[in-house]
C-alpha positions as CSV (number, residue, x, y, z in Angstrom):
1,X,17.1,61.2,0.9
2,X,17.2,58.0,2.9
3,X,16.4,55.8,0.2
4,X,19.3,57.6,-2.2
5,X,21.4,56.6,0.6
6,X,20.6,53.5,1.1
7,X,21.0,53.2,-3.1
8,X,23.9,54.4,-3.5
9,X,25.2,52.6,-0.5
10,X,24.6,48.8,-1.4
11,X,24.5,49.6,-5.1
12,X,26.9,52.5,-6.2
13,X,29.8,52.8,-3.2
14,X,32.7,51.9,-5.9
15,X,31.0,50.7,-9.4
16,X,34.4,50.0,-11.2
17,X,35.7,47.5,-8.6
18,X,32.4,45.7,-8.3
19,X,32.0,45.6,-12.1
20,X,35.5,44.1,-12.8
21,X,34.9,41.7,-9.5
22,X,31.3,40.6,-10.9
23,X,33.6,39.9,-14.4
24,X,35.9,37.7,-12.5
25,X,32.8,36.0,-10.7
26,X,31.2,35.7,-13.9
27,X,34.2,33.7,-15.6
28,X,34.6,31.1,-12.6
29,X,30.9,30.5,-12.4
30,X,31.0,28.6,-15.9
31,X,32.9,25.5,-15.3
32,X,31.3,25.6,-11.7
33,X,27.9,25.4,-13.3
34,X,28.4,23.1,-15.8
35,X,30.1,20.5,-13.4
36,X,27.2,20.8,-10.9
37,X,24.5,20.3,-14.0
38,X,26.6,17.3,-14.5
39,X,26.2,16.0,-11.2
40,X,22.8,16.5,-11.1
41,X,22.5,14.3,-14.5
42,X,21.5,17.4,-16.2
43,X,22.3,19.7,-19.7
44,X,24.8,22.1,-18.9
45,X,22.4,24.6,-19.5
46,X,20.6,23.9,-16.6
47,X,23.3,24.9,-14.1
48,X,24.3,28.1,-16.2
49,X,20.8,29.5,-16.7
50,X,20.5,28.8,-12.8
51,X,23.7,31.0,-12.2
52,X,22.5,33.5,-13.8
53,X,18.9,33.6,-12.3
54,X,19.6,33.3,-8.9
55,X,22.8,36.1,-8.4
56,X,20.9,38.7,-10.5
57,X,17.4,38.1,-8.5
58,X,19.5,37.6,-5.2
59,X,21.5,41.0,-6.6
60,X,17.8,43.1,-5.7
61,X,15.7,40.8,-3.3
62,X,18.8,39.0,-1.2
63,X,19.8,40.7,2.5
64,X,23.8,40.3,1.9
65,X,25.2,42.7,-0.9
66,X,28.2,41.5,-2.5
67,X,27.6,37.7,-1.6
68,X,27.2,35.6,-4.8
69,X,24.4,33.0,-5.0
70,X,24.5,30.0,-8.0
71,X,23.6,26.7,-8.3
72,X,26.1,24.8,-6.1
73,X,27.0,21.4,-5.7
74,X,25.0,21.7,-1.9
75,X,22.0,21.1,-4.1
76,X,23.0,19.7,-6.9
77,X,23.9,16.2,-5.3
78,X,20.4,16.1,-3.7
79,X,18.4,16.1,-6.8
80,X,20.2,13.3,-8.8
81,X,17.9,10.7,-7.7
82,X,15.1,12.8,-8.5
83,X,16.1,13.6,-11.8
84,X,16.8,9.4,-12.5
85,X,13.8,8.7,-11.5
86,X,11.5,10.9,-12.4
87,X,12.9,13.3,-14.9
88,X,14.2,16.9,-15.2
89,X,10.5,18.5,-15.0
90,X,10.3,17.2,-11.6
91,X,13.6,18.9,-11.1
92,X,12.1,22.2,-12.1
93,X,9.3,21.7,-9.9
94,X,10.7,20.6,-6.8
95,X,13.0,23.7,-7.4
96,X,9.9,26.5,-7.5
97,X,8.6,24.4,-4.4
98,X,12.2,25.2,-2.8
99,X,11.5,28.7,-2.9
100,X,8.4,28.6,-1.7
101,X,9.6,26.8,1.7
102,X,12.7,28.6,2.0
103,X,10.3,32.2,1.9
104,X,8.0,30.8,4.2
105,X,11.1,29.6,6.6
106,X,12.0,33.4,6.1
107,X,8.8,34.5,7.3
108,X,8.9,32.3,10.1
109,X,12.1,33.4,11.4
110,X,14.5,30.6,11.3
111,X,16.7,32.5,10.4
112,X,17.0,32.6,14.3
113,X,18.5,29.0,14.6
114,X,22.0,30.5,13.1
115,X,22.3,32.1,17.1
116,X,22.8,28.1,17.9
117,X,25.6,27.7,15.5
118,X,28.6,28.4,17.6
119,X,32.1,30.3,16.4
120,X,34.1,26.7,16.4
121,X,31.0,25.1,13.8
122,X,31.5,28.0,11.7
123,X,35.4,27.7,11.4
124,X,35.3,23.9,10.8
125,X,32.5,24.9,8.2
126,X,35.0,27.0,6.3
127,X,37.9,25.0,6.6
128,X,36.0,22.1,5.0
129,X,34.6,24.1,2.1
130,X,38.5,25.0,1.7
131,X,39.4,21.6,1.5
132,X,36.6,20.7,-1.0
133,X,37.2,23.5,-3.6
134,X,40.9,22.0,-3.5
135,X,39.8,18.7,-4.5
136,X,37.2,19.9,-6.8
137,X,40.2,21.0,-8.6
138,X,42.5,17.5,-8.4
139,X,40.6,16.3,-11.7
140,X,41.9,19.3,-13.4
141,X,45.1,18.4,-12.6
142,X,45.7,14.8,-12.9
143,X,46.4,12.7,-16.0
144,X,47.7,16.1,-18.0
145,X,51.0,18.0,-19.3
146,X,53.5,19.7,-17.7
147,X,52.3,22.5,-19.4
148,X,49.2,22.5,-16.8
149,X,50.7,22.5,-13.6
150,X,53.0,25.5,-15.2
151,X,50.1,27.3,-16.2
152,X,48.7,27.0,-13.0
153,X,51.8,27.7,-11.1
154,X,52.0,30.8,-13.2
155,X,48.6,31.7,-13.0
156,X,49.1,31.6,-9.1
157,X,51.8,34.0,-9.2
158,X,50.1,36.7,-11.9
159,X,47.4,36.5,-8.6
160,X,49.4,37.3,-6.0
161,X,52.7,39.5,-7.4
162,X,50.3,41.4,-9.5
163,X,48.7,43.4,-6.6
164,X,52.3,44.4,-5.9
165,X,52.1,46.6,-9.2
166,X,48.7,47.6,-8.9
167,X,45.2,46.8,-7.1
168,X,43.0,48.8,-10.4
169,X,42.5,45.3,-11.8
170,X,41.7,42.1,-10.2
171,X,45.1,40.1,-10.2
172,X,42.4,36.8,-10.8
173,X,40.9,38.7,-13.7
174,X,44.4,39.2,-15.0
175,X,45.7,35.6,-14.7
176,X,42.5,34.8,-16.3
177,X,43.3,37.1,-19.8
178,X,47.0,36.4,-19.7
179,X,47.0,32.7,-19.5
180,X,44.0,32.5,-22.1
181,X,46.3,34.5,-24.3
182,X,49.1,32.4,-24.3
183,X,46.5,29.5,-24.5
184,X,45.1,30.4,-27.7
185,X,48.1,32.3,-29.5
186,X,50.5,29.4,-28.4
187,X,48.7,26.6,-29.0
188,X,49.1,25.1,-25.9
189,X,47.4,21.8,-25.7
190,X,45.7,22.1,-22.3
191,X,41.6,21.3,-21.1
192,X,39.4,24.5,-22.0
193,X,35.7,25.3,-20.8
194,X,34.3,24.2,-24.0
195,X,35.7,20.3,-22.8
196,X,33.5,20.3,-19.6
197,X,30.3,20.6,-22.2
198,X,28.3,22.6,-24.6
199,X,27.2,25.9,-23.4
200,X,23.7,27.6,-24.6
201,X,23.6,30.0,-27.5
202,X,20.1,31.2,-26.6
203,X,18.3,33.2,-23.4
204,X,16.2,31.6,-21.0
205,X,12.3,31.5,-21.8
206,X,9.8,31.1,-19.1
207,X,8.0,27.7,-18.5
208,X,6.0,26.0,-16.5
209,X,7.0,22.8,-15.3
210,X,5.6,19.9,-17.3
211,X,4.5,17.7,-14.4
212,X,0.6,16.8,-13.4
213,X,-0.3,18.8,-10.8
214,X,-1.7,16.0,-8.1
215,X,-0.9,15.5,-5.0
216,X,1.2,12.5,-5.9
217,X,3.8,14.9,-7.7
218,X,3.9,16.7,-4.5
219,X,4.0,13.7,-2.4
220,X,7.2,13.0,-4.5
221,X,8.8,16.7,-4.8
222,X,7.9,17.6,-1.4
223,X,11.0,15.6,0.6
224,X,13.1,16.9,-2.1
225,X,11.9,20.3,-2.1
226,X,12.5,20.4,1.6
227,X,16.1,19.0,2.1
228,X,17.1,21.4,-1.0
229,X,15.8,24.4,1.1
230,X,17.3,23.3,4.4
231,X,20.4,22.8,3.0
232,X,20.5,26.0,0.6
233,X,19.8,27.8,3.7
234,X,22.3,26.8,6.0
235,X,24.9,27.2,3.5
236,X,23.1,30.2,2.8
237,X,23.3,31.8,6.3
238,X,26.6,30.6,7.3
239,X,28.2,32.3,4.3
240,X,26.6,35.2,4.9
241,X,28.0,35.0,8.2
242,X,31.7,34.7,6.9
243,X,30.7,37.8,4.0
244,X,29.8,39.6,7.4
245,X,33.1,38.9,8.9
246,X,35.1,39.3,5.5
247,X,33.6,42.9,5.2
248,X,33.4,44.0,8.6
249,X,29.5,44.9,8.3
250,X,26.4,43.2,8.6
251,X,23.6,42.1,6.9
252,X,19.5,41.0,7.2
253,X,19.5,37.5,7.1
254,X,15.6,37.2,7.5
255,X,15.2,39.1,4.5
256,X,18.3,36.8,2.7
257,X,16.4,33.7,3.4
258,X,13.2,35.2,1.6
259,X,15.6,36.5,-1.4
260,X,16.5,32.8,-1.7
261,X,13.6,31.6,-2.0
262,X,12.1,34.1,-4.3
263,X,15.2,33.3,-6.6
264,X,15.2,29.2,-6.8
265,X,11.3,29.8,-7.2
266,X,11.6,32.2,-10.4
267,X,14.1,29.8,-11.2
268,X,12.2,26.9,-11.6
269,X,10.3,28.7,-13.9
270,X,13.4,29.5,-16.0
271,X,14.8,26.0,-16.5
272,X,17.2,26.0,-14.0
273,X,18.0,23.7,-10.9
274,X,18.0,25.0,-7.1
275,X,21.0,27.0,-5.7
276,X,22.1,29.0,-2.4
277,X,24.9,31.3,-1.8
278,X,28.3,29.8,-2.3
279,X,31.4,30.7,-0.6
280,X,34.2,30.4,-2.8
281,X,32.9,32.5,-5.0
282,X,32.1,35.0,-3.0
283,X,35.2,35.3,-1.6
284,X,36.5,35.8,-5.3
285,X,34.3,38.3,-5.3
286,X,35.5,40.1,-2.2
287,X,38.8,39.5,-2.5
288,X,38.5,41.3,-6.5
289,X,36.7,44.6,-4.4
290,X,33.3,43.7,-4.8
291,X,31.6,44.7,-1.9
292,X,27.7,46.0,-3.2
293,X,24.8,44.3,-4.9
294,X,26.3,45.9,-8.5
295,X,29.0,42.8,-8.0
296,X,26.6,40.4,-7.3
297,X,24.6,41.6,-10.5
298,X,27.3,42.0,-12.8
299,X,28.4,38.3,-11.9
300,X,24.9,37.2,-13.1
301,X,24.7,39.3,-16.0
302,X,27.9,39.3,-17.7
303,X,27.6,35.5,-17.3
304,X,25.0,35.0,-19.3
305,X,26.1,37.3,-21.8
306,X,29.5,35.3,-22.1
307,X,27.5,31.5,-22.5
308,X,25.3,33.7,-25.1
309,X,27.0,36.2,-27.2
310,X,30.9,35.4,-26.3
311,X,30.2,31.5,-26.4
312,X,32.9,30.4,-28.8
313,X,35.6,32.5,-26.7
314,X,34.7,31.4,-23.4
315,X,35.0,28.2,-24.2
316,X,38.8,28.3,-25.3
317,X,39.3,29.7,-22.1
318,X,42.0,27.1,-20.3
319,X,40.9,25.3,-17.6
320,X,44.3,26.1,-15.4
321,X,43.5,29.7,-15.6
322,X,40.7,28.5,-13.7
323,X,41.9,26.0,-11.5
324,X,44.7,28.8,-10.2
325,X,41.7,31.3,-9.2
326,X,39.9,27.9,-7.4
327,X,42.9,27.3,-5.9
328,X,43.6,31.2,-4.2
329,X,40.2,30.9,-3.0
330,X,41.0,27.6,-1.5
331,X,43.8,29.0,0.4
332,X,42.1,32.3,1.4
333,X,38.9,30.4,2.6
334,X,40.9,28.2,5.0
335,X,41.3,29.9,8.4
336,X,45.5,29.0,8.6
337,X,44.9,30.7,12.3
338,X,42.9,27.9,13.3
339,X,45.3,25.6,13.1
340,X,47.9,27.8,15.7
341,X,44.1,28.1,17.9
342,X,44.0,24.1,18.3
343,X,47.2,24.3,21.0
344,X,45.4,27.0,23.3
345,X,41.7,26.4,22.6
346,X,39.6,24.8,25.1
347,X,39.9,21.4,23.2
348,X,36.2,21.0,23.4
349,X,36.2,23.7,21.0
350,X,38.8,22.4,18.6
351,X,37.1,18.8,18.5
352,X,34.0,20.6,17.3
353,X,36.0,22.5,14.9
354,X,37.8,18.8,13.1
355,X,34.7,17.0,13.4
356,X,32.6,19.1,11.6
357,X,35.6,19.4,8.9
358,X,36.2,15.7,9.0
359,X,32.2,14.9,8.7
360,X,31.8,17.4,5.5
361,X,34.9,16.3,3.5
362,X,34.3,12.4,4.6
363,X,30.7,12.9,3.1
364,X,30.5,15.8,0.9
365,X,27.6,16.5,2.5
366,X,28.0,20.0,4.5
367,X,24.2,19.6,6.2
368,X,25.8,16.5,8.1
369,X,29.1,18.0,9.3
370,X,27.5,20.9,10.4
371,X,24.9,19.3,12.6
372,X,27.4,17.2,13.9
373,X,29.0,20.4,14.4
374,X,26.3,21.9,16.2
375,X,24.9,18.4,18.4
376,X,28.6,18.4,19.4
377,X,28.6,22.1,20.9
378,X,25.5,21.3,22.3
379,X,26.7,18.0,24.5
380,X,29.9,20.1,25.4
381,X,27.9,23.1,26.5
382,X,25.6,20.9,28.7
383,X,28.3,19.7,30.3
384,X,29.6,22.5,30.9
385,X,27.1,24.2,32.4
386,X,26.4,20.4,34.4
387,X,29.7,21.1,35.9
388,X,28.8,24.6,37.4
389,X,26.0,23.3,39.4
390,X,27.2,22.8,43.2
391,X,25.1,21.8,46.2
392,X,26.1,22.5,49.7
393,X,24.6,22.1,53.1
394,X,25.0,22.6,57.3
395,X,23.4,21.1,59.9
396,X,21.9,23.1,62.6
397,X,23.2,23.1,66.3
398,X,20.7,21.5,67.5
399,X,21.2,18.0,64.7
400,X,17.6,17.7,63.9
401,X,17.4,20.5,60.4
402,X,19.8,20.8,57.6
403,X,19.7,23.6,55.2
404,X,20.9,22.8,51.3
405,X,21.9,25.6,49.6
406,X,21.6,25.0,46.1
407,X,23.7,27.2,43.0
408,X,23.9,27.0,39.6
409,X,21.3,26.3,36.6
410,X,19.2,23.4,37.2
411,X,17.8,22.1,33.9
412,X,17.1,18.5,32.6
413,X,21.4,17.9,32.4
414,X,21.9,18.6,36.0
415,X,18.5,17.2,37.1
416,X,20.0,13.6,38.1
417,X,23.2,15.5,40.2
418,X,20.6,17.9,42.2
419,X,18.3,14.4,43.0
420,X,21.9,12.9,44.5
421,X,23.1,15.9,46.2
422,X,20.8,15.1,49.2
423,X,20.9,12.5,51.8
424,X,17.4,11.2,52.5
425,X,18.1,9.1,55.3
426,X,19.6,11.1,57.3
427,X,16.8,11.5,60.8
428,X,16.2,15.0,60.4
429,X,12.8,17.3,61.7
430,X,12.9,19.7,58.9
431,X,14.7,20.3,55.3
432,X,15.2,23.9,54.2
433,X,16.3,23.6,50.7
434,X,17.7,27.3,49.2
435,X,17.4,28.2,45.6
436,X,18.4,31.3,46.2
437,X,21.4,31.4,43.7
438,X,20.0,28.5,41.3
439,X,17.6,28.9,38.3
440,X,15.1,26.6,37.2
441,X,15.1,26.5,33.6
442,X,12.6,23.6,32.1
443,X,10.0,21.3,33.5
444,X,12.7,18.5,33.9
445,X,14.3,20.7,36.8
446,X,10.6,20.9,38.5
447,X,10.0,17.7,38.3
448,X,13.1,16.9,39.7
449,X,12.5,19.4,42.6
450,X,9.7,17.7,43.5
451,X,10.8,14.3,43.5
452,X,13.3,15.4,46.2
453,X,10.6,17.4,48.2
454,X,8.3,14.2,48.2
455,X,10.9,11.9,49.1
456,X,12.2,13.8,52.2
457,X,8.4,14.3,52.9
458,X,7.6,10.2,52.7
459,X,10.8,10.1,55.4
460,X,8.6,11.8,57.7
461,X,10.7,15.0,56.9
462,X,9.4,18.4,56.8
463,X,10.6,20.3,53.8
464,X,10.3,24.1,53.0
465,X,12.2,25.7,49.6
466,X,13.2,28.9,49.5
467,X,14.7,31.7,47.4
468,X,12.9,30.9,44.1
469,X,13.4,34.0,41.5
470,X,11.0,35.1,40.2
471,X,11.1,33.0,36.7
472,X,11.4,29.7,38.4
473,X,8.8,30.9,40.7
474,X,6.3,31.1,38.3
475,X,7.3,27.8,36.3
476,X,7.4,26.0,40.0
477,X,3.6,27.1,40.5
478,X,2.1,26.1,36.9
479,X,4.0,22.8,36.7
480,X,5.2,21.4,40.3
481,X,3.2,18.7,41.9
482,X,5.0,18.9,45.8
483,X,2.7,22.0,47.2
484,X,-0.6,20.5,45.4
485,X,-2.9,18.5,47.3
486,X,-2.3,15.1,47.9
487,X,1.0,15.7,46.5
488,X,2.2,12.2,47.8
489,X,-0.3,10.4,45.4
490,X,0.8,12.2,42.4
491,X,3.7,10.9,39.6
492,X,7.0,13.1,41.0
493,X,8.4,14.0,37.3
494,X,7.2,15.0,34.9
């Protein structure tokens, strides 16, 4: 009964809005597709046949229902040198190598390292992807007719008056049939899917990749295969993370990062090119009511049966139609709140927030903004937490002890302000330094404790801490130096 459930649950909770979402997916994958084949110097087959491996395998093996996986630019961008260089075989290969990494980072847990990716990262993140989508669209809408921009502009207000009538349908998926209509009955003359290149008329067939299988070929896949899985992840996990907080629920992520891997590694095999999830279009997808993994499988499926069977019709479909969905997405993917938050944010967290967006539009490269992001929080959190540390002291009556009471976390940030917080040589008989409310958290703080034991000590000062916890008790007896023998002759840090 558990496993119905659980079926019917991430499968079956509302099949007619996750199939007519998946359509809508489906129809904004192509152009997608075929312009990230093209960036990776590839036949637009590549792309689609990619498409439509990875969302239906992510569909059954991937931890997020309803989040759509493709081939993305992410990924694409990576594996143009490759693909100069060495050909499109070594693109196949380097892609089932992906997917071996990115299960084995599964199995490892990495998955873990998203706990380090603070709330202001995240935000900048999506606010950037926002910004990109938009000017993905700028070619699409430069150097054409008026009739374009009024396709668009209508388009844009078939998606977001038509709701207003009725939610049965998708408002994009209605744009989408309305404006093709008028397209092909009016002869409008406007840029159609069939411009951006030819799509396949046949299935995919399985193939090995046609490379010699030395350890050269690995020694030149292998950097490749690894940046293409570290980046398909994070983008991977952090849109996940925004599906999580789209749908209000929650989602495996461990078991995601194996169904991305399985997927780019059955890929390969395919003839298609790496991919990860990708956030615009799963917010299409959410926004149309898809919400289970039938969305993400419909998306998969019905686009390969459009570049198959419906071919000559999807091609004739105008590009504005498309451009207006791209361009909803754009503006429900940027967080508009954010930009009220900067004013009463800590404004550590809203320079985090525009440098990671800054750093991703600047280079196109989300990887880089997003550990800028990330190194950022990082320095401000230190700091932070630097700031929190206090010492304090008082002098017995009698002039000749002084106890230092000592608060806060001590860790290799604050190690160089607990060092200075103590006056050396000052003619004192005994030192009492009290840890009581302080925690030592790495080697650097140890080493730093005993520095200042050993120096009061060569002062002819007698020194005595107290009030160790229990956790920096035991890391102050495997790794401090000031209670060993001969504790004067030893290095003080470590």
């Amino acid at each position: 009964m558990t496993s119905i459930a659980s079926l019917k649950r991430e499968w079956f909770v509302n099949p007619r809005a996750d199939i007519l979402a998946g359509i809508v997916v489906a129809l904004a994958l192509i152009p997608e597709a075929i312009g990230f084949s093209i960036i990776a110097g590839v036949d637009p087959r590549v792309g689609l046949y990619a498409s439509f491996s990875i969302a239906v395998i992510t569909a059954f093996v991937g931890g997020r229902p309803g989040m759509i996986s493709a081939a993305t630019a992410a990924v694409a961008v990576l594996v143009t040198p490759l693909v100069r260089t060495h050909g499109i075989e070594y693109l196949f290969a380097a892609t089932v190598l992906m997917g071996v990494v990115q299960v084995a980072a599964g199995f490892l847990r990495l998955d873990l390292l998203m706990q380090y990716v603070s709330r202001s990262v995240i935000t900048g993140f999506v606010n950037a992807l926002a910004i990109l989508i938009f000017i993905a669209q700028l070619p699409q809408l430069t150097g054409v007719t008026w009739v374009t921009y009024a396709m668009v502009a209508g388009g844009l207000a078939i998606i977001y008056l038509f709701p207003r009538l009725t939610k049965a349908v998708p408002s994009p998926l209605v744009a989408i049939i309305i404006l093709t209509i008028m397209a092909i009955y009016g002869g409008l003359n406007v840029n159609t899917v069939g411009d951006m290149g030819n799509l396949p008329s046949s299935l995919p067939t399985f193939l090995i990749p046609n490379v010699p299988l030395t350890l050269e070929t690995l020694q030149i896949i292998l950097p490749y295969s690894l940046t293409m899985a570290a980046v398909g992840l994070l983008e991977s996990m952090l849109t996940a993370q925004i599906v999580d907080d789209l749908t209000d629920t929650g989602s495996d992520k461990r078991r995601e990062m194996k169904g991305q891997g399985i997927a780019n590694f059955v890929t390969g095999f395919l003839g298609g090119m790496g991919g990860c999830a990708m956030i615009g279009q799963s917010v299409i997808n959410v926004k149309s009511g898809g919400s289970t993994r039938l969305s993400t499988f419909v998306a998969g499926a019905f686009l390969l049966f459009l570049i198959v069977v419906l071919g000559p019709l999807v091609a004739r479909i105008p590009m504005p139609a498309l451009v207006a969905v791209m361009i909803m997405v754009s503006i429900g993917t940027f967080s508009w709140r954010s930009i009220r938050d900067i004013s009463h944010h800590p404004w550590q967290s809203s320079v985090v927030m525009i440098t990671t967006v800054v750093i991703v539009v600047w280079t196109r490269d989300l990887a880089q903004g997003v550990l800028a992001g990330v190194i950022l929080s990082g320095l401000f959190f230190a700091s932070k937490v630097k700031r929190l540390f206090t010492v304090s002291s008082d002098l017995s009556a009698d002039g000749k002890a002084r106890t230092y009471r000592v608060a806060g976390q001590l860790f290799f940030a604050s190690a160089d302000s607990f060092t200075s917080s103590f006056d050396y040589k000052e003619p004192l008989d005994r030192v009492i330094i009290d840890v009581s409310a302080a925690h030592f958290w790495d080697i650097s703080a140890v080493g730093t404790l005993d520095k200042a034991v050993l120096k009061f000590r060569r002062a002819g000062t007698v020194v005595e801490v107290v009030g160790l916890n229990e956790a920096s008790a035991s890391m102050v007896e495997r790794f401090a130096t000031h209670d060993k023998m001969d504790a004067e002759a030893l290095p003080a840090a470590h």
